[in-house]
C-alpha positions in Angstrom: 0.0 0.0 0.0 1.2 3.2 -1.4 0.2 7.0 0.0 0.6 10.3 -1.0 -1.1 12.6 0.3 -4.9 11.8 0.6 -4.9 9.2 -1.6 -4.4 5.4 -0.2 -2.9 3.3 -3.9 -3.5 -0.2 -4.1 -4.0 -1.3 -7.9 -0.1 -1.6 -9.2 1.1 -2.5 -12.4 4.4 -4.5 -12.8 6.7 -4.0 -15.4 5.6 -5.8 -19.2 5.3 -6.0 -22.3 3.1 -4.5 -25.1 2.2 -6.1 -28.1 1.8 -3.7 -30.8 1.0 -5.1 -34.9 2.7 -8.3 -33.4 5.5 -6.6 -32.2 6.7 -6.9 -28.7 7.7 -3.7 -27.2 8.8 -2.6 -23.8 6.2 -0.3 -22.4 7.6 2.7 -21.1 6.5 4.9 -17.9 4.0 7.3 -19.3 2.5 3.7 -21.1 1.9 2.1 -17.8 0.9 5.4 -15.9 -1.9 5.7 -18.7 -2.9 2.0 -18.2 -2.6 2.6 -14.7 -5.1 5.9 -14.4 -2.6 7.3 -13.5 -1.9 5.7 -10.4 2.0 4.5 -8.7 3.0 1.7 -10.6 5.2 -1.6 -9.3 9.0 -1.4 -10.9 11.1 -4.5 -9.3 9.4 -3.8 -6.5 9.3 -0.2 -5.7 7.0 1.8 -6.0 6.8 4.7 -8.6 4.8 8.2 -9.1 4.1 10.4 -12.0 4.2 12.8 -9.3 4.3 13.3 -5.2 1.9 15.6 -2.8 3.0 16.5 0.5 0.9 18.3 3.3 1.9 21.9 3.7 1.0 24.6 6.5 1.0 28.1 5.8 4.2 29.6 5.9 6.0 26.4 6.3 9.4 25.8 4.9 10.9 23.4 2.4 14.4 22.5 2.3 15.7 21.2 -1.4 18.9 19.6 -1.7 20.1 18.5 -4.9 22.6 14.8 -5.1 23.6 14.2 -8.2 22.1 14.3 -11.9 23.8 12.7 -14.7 23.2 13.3 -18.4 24.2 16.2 -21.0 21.0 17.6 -20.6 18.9 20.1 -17.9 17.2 18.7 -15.0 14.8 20.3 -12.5 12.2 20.0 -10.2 8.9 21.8 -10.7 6.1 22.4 -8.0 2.5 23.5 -7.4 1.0 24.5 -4.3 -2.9 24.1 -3.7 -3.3 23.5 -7.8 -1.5 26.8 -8.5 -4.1 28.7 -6.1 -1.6 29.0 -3.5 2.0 29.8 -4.1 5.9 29.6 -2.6 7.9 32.4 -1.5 11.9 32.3 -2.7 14.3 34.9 -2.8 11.5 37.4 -1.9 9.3 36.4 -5.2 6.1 35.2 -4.6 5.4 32.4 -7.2 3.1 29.8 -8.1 4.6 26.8 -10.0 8.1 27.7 -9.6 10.7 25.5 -11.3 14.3 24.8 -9.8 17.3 23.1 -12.0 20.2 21.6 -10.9 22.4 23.4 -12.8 21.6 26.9 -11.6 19.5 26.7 -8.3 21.7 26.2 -5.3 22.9 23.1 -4.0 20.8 23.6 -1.0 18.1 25.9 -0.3 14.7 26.8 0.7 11.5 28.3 -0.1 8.1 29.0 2.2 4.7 27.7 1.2 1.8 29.9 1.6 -1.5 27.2 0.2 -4.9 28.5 -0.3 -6.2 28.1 3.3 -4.3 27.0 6.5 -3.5 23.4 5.1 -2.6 22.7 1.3 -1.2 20.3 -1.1 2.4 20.7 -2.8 2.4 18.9 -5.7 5.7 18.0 -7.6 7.1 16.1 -10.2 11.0 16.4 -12.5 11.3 18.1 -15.1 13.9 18.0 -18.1 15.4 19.6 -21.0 16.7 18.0 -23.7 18.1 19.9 -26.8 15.7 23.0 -27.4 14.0 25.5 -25.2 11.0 22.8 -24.5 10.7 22.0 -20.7 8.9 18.2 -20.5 7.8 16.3 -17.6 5.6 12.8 -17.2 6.2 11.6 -21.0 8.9 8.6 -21.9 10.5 7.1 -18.8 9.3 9.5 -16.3 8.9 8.5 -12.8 10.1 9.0 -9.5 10.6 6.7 -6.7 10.4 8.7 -3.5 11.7 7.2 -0.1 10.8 8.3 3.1 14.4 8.7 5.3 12.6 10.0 8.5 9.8 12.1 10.2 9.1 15.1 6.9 12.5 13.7 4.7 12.3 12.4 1.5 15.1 11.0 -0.9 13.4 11.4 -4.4 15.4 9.2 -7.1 13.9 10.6 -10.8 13.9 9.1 -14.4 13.7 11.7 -17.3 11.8 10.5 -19.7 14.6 10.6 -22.7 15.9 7.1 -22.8 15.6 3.9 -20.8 14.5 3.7 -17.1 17.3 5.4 -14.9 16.0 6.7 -11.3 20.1 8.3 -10.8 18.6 11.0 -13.4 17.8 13.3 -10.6 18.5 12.6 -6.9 17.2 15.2 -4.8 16.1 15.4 -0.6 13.1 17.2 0.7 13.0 18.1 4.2 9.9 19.4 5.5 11.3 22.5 8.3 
């Protein structure tokens, strides 16, 4: 049994095959997330999201800190707070799906949520970019696998979709403050 946020997941889907025009074919992330609704999906047994909600408080903090990434190309982390209704404070900018790449976001920082009402959701999910100015996110071999480390810390391990299945794409840690 799987939760994030106020959803309790039990339907998993286990890595397979697709048979397309009598072709057998490897399905990839975004393939099993759409025959699973959209729900976590079963890769050699752990468990992996699209996406991940946390609880938030008003004026809570987040603390990011990025691992590693590998690849020639951009990654990132982008979030939404109450469905974009409510919005994050960093640096003094109040924004509402603010996005955070490895490459130029600090190593470590953090940002203060500010949800609709008293309680929200944040809602987030990697993000890449390839070889043009086109940010993408849940398409390919997307996925994360999110580990809980302790009371409000999370390792998140992410696959960008470009390529095969590879949750050292991203390694980041979320630490709720």
């Amino acid at each position: 049994m799987f939760q994030d946020g106020h959803r309790t997941m039990q339907k998993l889907t286990h890595l397979e095959d697709l048979v397309i025009k009598g072709v057998l074919k490897k399905m990839s992330l975004s393939e099993m997330f759409m025959k699973n609704k959209g729900e976590a999906i079963n890769i050699n047994g752990s468990l992996v999201v699209m996406s991940q909600r946390l609880e938030v408080k008003t004026g809570q903090d987040i603390k990011i800190e990025f691992i590693r990434s590998k690849n020639d190309y951009r990654q990132g982390i982008e979030f939404s707070l109450d469905k974009r209704k409510g919005y994050i404070e960093v640096n003094k900018q109040k924004i509402n799906s603010p996005v955070f790449w490895k490459n130029t976001a600090p190593s470590t920082f953090i940002f203060k949520c500010f949800p609709k009402k008293e309680i929200g959701q944040i809602n987030l999910w990697n993000i890449w970019q390839y070889t043009d100015d086109r940010v993408d996110a849940w398409i390919g071999n997307a996925g994360i696998i999110v580990e809980q480390e302790g009371e409000g810390i999370f390792l998140f391990r992410c696959s960008s979709g470009i390529g095969d299945i590879d949750f050292e794409d991203l390694v980041f840690r979320l630490i709720l403050i």
